[in-house]
ZAVOPA-201156 format. One record per residue (C-alpha): residue number from 1; residue in one letter; chain; x, y, z. Coordinates in steps of 0.1 Angstrom, whole numbers, m for minus. Layout:
// residues N
PT   seq   type   mol      px      py      pz
PT   NUM      A     A       X       Y       Z
...
// end
This chain:
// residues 570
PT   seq   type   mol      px      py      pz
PT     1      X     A     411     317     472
PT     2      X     A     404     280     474
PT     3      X     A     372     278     449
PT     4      X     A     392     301     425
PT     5      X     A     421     272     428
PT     6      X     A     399     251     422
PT     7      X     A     382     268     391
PT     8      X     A     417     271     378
PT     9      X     A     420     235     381
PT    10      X     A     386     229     363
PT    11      X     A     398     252     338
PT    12      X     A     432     230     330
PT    13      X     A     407     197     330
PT    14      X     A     383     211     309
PT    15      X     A     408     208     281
PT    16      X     A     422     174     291
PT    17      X     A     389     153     306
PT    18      X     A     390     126     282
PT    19      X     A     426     116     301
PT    20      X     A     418     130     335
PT    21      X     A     380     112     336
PT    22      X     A     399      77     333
PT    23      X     A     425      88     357
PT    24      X     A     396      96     385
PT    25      X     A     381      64     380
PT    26      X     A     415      46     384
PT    27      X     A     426      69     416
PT    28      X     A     393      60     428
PT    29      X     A     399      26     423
PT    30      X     A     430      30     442
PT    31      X     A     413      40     470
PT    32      X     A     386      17     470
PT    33      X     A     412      m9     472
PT    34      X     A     428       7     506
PT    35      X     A     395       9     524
PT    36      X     A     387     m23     517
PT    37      X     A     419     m37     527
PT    38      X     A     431     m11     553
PT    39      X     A     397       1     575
PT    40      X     A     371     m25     567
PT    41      X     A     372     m36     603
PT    42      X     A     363      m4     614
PT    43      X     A     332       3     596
PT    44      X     A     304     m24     590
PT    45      X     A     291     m37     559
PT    46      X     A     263     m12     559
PT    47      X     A     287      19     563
PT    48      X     A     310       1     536
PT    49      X     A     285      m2     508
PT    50      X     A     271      35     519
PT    51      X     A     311      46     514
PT    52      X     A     314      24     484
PT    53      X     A     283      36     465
PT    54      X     A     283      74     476
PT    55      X     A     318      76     467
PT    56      X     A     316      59     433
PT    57      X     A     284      74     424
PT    58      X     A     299     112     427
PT    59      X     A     329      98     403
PT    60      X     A     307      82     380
PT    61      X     A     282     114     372
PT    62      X     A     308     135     380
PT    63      X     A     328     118     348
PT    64      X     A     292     114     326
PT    65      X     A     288     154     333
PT    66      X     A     320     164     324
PT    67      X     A     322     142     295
PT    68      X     A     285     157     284
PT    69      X     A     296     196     296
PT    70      X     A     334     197     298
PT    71      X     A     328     236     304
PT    72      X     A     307     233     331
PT    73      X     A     329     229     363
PT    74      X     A     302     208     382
PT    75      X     A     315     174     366
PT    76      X     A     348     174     378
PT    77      X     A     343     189     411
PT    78      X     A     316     156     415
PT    79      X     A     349     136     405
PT    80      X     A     368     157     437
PT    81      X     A     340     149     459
PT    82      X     A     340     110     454
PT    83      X     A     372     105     457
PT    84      X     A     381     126     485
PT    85      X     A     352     110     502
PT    86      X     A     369      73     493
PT    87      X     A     402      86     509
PT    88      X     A     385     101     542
PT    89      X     A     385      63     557
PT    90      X     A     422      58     555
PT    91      X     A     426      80     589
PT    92      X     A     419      51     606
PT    93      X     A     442      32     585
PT    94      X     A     475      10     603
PT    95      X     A     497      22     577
PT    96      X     A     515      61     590
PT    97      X     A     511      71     548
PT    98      X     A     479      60     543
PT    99      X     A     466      71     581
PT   100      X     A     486     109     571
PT   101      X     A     467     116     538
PT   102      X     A     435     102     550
PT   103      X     A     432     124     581
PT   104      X     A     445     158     563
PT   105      X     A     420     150     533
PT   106      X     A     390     137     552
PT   107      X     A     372     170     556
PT   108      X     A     376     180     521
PT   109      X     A     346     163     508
PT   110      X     A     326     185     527
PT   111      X     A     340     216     515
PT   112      X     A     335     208     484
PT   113      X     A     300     191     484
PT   114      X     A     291     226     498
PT   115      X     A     310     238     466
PT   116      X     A     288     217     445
PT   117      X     A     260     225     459
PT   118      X     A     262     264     456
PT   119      X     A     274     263     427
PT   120      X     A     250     241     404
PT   121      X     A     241     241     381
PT   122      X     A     263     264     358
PT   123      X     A     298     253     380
PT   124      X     A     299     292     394
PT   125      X     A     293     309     423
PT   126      X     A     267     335     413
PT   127      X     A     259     353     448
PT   128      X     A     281     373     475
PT   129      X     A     264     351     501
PT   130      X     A     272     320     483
PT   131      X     A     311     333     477
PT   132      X     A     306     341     514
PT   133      X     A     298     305     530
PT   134      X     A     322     285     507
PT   135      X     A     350     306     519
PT   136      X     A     339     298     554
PT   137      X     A     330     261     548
PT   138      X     A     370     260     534
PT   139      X     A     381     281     568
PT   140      X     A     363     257     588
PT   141      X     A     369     223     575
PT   142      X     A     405     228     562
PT   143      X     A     418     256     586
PT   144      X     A     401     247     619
PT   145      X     A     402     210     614
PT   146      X     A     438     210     606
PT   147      X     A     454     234     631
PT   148      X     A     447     213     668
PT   149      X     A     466     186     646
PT   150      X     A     497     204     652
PT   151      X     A     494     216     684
PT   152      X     A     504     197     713
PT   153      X     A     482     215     736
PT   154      X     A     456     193     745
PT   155      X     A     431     218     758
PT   156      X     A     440     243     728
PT   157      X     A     437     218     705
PT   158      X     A     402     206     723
PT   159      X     A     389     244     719
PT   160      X     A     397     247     687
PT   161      X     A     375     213     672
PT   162      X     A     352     226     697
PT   163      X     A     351     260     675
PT   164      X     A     353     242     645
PT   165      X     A     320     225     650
PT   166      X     A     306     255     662
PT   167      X     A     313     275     630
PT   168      X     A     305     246     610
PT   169      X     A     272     243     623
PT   170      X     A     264     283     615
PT   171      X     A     276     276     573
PT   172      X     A     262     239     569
PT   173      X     A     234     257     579
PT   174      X     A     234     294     564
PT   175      X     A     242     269     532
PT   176      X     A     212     250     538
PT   177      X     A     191     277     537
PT   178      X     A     201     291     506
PT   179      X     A     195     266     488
PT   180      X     A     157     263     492
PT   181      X     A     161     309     485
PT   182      X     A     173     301     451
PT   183      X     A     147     277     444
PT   184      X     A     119     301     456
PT   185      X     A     138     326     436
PT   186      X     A     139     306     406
PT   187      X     A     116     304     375
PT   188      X     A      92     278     370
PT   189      X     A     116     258     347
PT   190      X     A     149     262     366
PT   191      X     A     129     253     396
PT   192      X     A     121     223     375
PT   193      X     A     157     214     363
PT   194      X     A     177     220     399
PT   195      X     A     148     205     424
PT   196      X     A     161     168     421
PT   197      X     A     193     180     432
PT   198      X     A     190     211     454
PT   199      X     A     163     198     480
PT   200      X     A     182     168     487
PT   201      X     A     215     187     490
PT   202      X     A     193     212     517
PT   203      X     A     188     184     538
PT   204      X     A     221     164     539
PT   205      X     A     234     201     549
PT   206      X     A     208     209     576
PT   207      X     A     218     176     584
PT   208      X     A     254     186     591
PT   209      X     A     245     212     605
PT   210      X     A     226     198     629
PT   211      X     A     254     171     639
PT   212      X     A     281     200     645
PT   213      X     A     256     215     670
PT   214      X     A     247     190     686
PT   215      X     A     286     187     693
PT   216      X     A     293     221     700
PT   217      X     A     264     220     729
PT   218      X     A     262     186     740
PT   219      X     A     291     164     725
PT   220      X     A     257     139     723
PT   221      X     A     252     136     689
PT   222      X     A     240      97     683
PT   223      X     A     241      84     649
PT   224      X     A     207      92     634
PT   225      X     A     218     128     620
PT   226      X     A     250     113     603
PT   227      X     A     232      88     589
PT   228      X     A     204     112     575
PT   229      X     A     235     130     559
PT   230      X     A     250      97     547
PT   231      X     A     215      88     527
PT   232      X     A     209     121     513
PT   233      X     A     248     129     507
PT   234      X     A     248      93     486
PT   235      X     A     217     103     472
PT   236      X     A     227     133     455
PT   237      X     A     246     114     422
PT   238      X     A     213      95     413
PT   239      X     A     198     131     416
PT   240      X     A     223     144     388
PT   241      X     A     218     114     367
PT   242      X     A     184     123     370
PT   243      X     A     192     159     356
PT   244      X     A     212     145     331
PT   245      X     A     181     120     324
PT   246      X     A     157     144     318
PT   247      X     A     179     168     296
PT   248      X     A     183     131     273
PT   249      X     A     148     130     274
PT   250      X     A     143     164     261
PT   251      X     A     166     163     236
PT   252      X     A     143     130     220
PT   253      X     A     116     160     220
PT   254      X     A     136     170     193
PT   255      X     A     132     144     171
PT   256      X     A      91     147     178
PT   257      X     A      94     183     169
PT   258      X     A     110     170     132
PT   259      X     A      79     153     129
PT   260      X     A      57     178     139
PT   261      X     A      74     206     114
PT   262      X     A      69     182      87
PT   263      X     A      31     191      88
PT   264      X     A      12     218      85
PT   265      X     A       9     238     109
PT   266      X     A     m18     269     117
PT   267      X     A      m8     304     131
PT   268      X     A      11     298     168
PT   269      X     A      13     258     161
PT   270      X     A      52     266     154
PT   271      X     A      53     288     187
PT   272      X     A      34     257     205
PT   273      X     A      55     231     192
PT   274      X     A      88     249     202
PT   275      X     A      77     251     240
PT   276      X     A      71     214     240
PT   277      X     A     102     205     225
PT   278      X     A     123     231     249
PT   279      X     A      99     222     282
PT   280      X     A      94     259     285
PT   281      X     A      51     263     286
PT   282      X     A      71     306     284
PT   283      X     A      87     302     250
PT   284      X     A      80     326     227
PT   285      X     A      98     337     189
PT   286      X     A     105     372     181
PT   287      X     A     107     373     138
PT   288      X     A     134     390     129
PT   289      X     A     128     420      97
PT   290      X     A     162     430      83
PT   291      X     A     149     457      60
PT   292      X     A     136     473      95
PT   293      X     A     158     459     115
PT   294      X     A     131     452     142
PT   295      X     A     119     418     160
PT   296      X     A      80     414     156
PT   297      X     A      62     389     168
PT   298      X     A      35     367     154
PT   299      X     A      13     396     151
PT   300      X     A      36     419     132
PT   301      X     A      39     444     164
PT   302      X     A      72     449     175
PT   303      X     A      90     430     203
PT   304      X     A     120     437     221
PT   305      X     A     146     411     234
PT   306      X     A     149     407     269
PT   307      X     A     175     420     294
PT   308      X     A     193     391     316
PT   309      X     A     181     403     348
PT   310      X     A     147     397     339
PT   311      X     A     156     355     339
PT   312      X     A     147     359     303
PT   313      X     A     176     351     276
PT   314      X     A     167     352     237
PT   315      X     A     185     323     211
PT   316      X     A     192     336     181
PT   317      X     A     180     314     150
PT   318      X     A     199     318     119
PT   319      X     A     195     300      84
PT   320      X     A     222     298      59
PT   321      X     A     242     327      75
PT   322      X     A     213     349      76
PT   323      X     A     196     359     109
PT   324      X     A     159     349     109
PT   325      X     A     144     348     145
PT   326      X     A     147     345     177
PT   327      X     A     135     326     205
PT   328      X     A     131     335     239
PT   329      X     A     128     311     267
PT   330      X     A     133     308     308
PT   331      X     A     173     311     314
PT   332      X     A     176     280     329
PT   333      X     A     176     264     294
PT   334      X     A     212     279     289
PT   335      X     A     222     250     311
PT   336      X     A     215     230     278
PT   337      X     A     230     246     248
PT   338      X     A     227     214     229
PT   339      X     A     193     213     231
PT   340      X     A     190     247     222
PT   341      X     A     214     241     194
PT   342      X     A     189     212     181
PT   343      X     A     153     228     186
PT   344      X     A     169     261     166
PT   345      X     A     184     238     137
PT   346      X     A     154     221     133
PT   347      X     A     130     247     135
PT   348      X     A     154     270     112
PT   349      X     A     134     265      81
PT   350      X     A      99     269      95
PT   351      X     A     108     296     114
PT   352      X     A     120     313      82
PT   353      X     A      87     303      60
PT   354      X     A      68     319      90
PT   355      X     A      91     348      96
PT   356      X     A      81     360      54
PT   357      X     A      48     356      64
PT   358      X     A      51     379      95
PT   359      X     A      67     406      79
PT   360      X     A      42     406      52
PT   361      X     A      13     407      81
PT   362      X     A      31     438      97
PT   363      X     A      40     456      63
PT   364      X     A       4     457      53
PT   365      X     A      m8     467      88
PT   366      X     A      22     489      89
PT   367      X     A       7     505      54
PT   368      X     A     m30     504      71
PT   369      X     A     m18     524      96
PT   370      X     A       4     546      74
PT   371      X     A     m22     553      52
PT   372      X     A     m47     564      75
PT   373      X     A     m17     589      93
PT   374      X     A      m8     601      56
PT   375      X     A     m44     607      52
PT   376      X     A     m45     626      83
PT   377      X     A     m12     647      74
PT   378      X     A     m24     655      44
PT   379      X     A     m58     670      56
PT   380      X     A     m39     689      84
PT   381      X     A     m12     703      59
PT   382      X     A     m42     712      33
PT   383      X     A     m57     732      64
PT   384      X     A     m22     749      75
PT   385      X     A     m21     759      40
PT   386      X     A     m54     773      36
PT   387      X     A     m50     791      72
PT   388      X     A     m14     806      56
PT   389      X     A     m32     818      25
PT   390      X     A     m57     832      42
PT   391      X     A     m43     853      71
PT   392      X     A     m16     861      53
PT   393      X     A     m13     863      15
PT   394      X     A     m51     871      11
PT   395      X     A     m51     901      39
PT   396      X     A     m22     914      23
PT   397      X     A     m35     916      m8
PT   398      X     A     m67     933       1
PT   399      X     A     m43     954      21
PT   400      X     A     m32     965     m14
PT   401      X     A     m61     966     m29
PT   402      X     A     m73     995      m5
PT   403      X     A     m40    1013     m10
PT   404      X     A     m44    1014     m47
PT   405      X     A     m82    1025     m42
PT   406      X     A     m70    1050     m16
PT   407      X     A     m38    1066     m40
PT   408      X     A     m64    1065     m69
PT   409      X     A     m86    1088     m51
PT   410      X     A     m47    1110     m40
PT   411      X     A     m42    1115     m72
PT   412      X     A     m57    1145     m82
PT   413      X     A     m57    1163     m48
PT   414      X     A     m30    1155     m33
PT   415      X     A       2    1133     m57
PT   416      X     A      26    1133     m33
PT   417      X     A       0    1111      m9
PT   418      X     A      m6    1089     m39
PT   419      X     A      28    1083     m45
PT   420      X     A      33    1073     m12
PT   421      X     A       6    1051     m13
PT   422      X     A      17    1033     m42
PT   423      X     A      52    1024     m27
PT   424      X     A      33    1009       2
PT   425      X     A      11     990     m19
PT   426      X     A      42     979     m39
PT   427      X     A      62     969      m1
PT   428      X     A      27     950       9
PT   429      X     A      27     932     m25
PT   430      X     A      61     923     m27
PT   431      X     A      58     907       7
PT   432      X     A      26     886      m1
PT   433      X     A      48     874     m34
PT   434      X     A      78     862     m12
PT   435      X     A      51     849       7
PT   436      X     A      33     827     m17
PT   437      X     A      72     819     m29
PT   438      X     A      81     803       2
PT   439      X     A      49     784       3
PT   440      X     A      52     774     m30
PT   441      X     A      92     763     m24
PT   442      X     A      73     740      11
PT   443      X     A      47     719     m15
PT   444      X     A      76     714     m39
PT   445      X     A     112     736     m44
PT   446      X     A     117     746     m79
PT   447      X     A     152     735     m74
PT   448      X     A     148     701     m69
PT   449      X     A     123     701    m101
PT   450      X     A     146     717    m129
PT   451      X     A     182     705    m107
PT   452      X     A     174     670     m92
PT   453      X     A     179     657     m57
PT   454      X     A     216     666     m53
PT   455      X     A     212     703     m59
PT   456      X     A     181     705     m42
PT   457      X     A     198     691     m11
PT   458      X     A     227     712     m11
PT   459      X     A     207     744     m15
PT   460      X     A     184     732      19
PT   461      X     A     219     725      37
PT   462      X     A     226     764      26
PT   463      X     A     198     776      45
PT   464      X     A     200     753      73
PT   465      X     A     200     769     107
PT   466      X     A     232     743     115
PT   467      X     A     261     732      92
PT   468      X     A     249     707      71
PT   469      X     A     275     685      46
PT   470      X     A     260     668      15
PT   471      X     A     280     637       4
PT   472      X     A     263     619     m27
PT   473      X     A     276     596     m52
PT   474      X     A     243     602     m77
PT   475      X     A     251     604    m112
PT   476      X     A     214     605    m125
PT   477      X     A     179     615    m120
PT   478      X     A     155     596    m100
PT   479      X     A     120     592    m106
PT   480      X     A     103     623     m96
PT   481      X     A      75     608     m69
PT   482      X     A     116     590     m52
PT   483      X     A     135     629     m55
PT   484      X     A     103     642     m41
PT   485      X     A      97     617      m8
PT   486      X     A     140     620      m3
PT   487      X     A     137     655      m2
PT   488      X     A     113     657      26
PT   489      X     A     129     629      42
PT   490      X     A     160     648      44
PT   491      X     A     141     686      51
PT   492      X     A     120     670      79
PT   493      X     A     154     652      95
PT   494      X     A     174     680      93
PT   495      X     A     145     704     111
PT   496      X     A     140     676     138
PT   497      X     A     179     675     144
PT   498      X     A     177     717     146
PT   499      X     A     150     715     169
PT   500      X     A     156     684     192
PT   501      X     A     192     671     192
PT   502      X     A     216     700     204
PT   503      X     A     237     688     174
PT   504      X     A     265     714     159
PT   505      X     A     267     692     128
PT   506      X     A     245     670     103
PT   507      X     A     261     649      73
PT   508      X     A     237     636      44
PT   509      X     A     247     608      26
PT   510      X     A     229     595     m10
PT   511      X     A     241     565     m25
PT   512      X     A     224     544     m55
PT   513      X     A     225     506     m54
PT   514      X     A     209     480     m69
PT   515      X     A     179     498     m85
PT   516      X     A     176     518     m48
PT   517      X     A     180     547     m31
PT   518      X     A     201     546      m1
PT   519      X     A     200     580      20
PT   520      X     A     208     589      56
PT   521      X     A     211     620      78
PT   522      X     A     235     617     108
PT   523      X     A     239     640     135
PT   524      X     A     270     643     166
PT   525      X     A     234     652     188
PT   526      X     A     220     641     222
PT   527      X     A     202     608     207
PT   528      X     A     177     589     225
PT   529      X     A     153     595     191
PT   530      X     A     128     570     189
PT   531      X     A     104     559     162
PT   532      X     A      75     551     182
PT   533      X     A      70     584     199
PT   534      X     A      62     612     179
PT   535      X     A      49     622     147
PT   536      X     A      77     637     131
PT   537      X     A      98     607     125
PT   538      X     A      68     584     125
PT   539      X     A      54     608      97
PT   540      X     A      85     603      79
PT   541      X     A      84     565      77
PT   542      X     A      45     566      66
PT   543      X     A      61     588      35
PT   544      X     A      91     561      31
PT   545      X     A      64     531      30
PT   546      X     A      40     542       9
PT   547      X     A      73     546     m20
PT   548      X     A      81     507      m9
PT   549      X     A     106     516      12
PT   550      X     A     119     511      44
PT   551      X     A     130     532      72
PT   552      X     A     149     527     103
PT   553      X     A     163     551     135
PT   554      X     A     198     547     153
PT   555      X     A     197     563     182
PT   556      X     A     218     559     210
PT   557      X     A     221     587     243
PT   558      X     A     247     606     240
PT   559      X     A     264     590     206
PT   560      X     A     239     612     177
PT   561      X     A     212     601     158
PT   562      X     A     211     585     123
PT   563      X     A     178     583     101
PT   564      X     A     185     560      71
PT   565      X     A     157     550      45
PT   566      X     A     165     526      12
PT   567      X     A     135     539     m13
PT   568      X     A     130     518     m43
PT   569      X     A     137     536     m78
PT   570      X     A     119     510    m100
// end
């Protein structure tokens, strides 16, 4: 419960740091002015100016951090760490006030250096382990350390510091260690952001840890691992200003990358000049194409965003409102959102121009490749047909050729054989003509010739083997080759949604807008459809492309499938 507290502490300053950023300074001020005045005998000059500078240092990048990132919780709890560390002196002050807070704030600084630590460099505990030592660090330090305080039983009160150290030396440690696990664990470019910081934080810790041993087993500490901590602990500011350096630094790569947009650049110079500028050697840009509503990359093949848990975050570019790309870098970069912010408004424009230039690359190998499937449809189909005609329309028609032959010869013999003959010549034949109607209705329906789109549509949702409810807004014919592709559009979805997606309804909608076509067939089904496997919807936006048009799948498990194409009438 104490780091959540203190995060709802954070979360009050966060709104208020340009009053409570002064106020730090001047409460450390305040305490400054005690030491020196109160304790100075007791310490020497070296420990003063280590005091002095360690404690001012946290409350100085503490206040340029929160200033910079007043929703990060890092700056202020720097600020908590400097000036708790200024007050930890006053124990040994004359005064009973002064002597009182010193002593019950003195281990506090600890606590929440480990806090800091832990935590950075997003201000939040992000691991059970992490969650797990802070709440010990705060057990030990503030529960431990305080409790032998009131007791008047000497050897109590001995046994219990004696614990205290003993559990503080098993979390300085544990804390120590995990440190260094999320550095290993880290990508190149987070390693690179948090190393200034995290390996000097390990080592004031081990440290620690190694002084609260030593006076668990021994009570023979010496001074050399307090002063190890006392260098790295002071140490640790310069190491955030650092951080904070480097992230000024890369936001003057900025500026560079202006410049470099300014010229022209050749295929993946864009791509190469957004790593530099965002440090990442990783970056990449995924084009966004709205008509497909698909992220391609520089090739025109299609990319997909990554997930969070693969340390992989995307930033989405927009220009004027309109989304154009995105680009996706190591997560550690979200530490930065400014930069982020700059490389993407700068970039905007060329990442547009290149984005056109994309999706004209993957519409024309997108029509390459439809072409050749079409090509290879149409063959197949042209075989089906011929395979149709022959083993069954032409056998039954020699079937009734031999009939007729066979009653001719009944005739005069035997008329009541002929006659039957000539009715089963007249079944066969009436069979081979509904037949060759049904093929004929597959290459092209009468209906939709002499009726139009809507009719035709509403006489396939008829004879669907599922309800099928037509809702269309059309008021006038379309070009035949657009009826013609919308029909099989439509024909082909509503077969695949028979076959495939367990649906018990479809809905077909038609709309005409702006000199286009605008269908889609929903379905209440399984979902899970997907454009790149199989050729029955891939077939289906070869047909949509070669009319101009564009063709898209929303698929979702378990929430139904919709197949929408937009087919220009012009």
């Amino acid at each position: 419960m104490c780091w959540e507290t203190a995060g709802l502490v954070m979360e009050v300053g966060r709104r208020t740091h340009h009053v409570l950023g002064p106020a730090a300074v001047v409460a450390g001020g305040g305490a400054s002015a005690l030491v020196l005045a109160q304790v100075r005998e007791a310490h020497s000059t070296a420990e003063l100016v280590v005091l002095l500078l360690a404690g001012w240092s946290f409350i100085g990048s503490g206040v340029g951090l929160w200033t910079r990132r007043p929703e990060n919780r890092t700056g202020p709890l720097l600020i908590l760490v400097g000036l708790t560390f200024l007050i930890e002196p006053l124990r040994l002050a004359d005064q009973p006030l002064e002597s009182t807070v010193g002593t019950w704030v003195s281990p506090l600084h600890l606590a929440l250096f480990v806090l800091v630590l832990l935590a950075f460099p997003s201000g939040r505990l992000e691991s059970t382990p992490a969650r797990v030592v802070v709440v010990a660090t705060f057990a030990d330090l503030v529960l431990l350390f305080h409790v032998p305080l009131l007791i008047d039983d000497v050897d109590v009160a001995r046994s219990l510091t004696k614990a205290s150290f003993g559990v503080g030396a098993v979390v300085f440690f544990s804390a120590a260690l995990l440190l260094p696990k999320r550095w290993l664990g880290g990508s190149s470019a987070w390693r690179r952001a948090v190393a200034p910081v995290l390996w000097p934080g390990a080592i004031s810790l081990a440290a620690l840890g190694y002084y609260d041993a030593s006076a668990f087993f021994t009570d023979s500490v010496g001074p050399v691992p307090i002063w190890v901590f006392r260098i790295a602990f002071a140490l640790i500011p310069f190491a955030f200003l650092a951080v904070l350096l480097r992230v000024r630094l890369a936001r003057a790569s900025v500026a560079e990358l202006v410049v470099e947009l300014g010229k022209t650049m050749t295929s993946g110079a864009l791509r190469d000049a957004l790593a530099r500028a965002l440090g990442d050697p990783s970056a990449s840009v995924a084009y966004w194409l709205p008509d497909e509503r698909r992220y391609v990359d520089a090739l025109g093949h299609t990319m997909e965003l990554p997930h969070r848990r693969e340390r992989r975050v995307a930033t989405l570019v927009e220009r004027e409102g309109r989304r154009v790309a995105a680009i996706v870098h190591d997560e550690a970069l979200t530490e930065d959102p400014g930069l982020l912010r700059a490389v993407s408004a700068a970039a905007a424009l060329a990442l547009d121009h290149e984005r056109l230039q994309v999706e004209l690359r993957a519409r024309l190998d997108d029509l390459d490749a439809s072409r050749a499937r079409i090509i290879e449809v149409a063959a197949r189909e042209r075989k089906r047909i011929e395979r149709n005609l022959h083993d069954g329309t032409q056998q039954r028609l020699t079937s009734v050729s031999l009939t007729l032959g066979l009653a001719e010869s009944q005739l005069a013999t035997d008329p009541g054989a002929a006659r039957a003959s000539l009715d089963q010549a007249r079944q066969v034949l009436a069979a081979a003509l509904a037949e060759l109607r049904d093929l004929s209705q597959g290459i092209h329906p009468n209906v939709l010739t002499d009726g139009g789109l809507g009719p035709a549509l509403e006489d396939l949702a008829y004879t669907a083997p599922l309800p099928v409810r037509v809702v269309s807004t059309l008021d006038q014919r379309l070009p035949e080759r657009v009826e013609e592709g919308a029909y099989y559009v439509v024909a082909e979805s509503i077969t695949n949604v028979a076959k495939h997606a367990g649906a018990c309804a479809a809905t077909v909608s038609l709309a005409h807008h702006g000199g286009r076509l605008v269908l889609s067939v929903c379905d209440d089904g399984v979902g899970g459809a997907d454009l790149g496997h199989g050729s029955g919807l891939r077939g289906l936006a070869d047909r949509v492309h070669a009319l101009g048009g564009t063709f898209a799948v929303g698929s979702r498990p378990g929430h139904g499938t919709e197949v929408r194409a937009v087919i220009p009438c012009a």
